[in-house]
Structures are given as structure tokens and as C-alpha cells.
N, C-alpha and C positions, 0 to 999 in steps of 0.2 A: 281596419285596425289590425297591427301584427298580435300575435301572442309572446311577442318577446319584451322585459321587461324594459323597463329604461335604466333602473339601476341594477347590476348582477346580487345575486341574495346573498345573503354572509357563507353559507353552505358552500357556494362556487367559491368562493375567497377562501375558505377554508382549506377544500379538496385542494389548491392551485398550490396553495403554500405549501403542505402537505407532500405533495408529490416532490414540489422544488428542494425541501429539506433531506426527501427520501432519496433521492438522485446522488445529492451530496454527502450523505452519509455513508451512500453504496460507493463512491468511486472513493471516497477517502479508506474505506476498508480494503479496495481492490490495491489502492499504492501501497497501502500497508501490507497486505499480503505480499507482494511482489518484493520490496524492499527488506522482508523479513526472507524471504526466498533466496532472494540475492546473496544478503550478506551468508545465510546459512550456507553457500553453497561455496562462495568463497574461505568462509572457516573450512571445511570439509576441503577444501582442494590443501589451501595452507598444511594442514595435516597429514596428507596425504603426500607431499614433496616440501620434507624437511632444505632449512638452505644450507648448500653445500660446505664442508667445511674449509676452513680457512688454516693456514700453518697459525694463526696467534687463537685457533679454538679445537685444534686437533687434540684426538685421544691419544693420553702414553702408550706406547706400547717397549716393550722391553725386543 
């Protein structure tokens, strides 16, 4: 006779799901980082190269 059981204990169901929920909450934090990365990095360029002006948005000048 093996020592392994026939049905797995609630404990292994538990750690299994556990781990699976921990996975997914890591990689949804990881797109979110990234995503907040991105856009921060496109405001920051945006700002950084005003668009050029146009004759119907040019400054007076005398």
C-alpha cells in the first residue's frame, strides 16, 4: 500500500487556489504598472514638444 492519499486534503485545495489567485493578482499589478508607465511617459514627452504653431494659432507680434 502507497502512503499517498486517494482524495487530496482541503489544505492542497487550498495552497493550489492560493497560489492561482496570487499569480493573477501579481501579473494584473505588473500591466498596471506598465500601463501607468507608459501613459506617464507619453504625458512627459507631450510636454516636452509643444505642437508647432500654425498661421490660425500664431502669437501677435507687432
Amino acid at each position: 500500500m502507497s502512503n499517498i492519499p486517494d482524495k487530496p486534503s482541503d489544505k492542497a485545495n487550498w495552497t493550489g487556489a492560493a497560489s492561482i489567485a496570487g499569480a493573477a493578482i501579481g501579473s494584473a499589478a505588473l500591466v498596471a504598472a506598465l500601463l501607468y508607465a507608459s501613459r506617464r511617459k507619453e504625458r512627459a514627452e507631450a510636454r516636452a514638444n509643444p505642437a508647432p504653431l500654425s498661421a490660425d494659432n500664431a502669437p501677435e507680434t507687432d
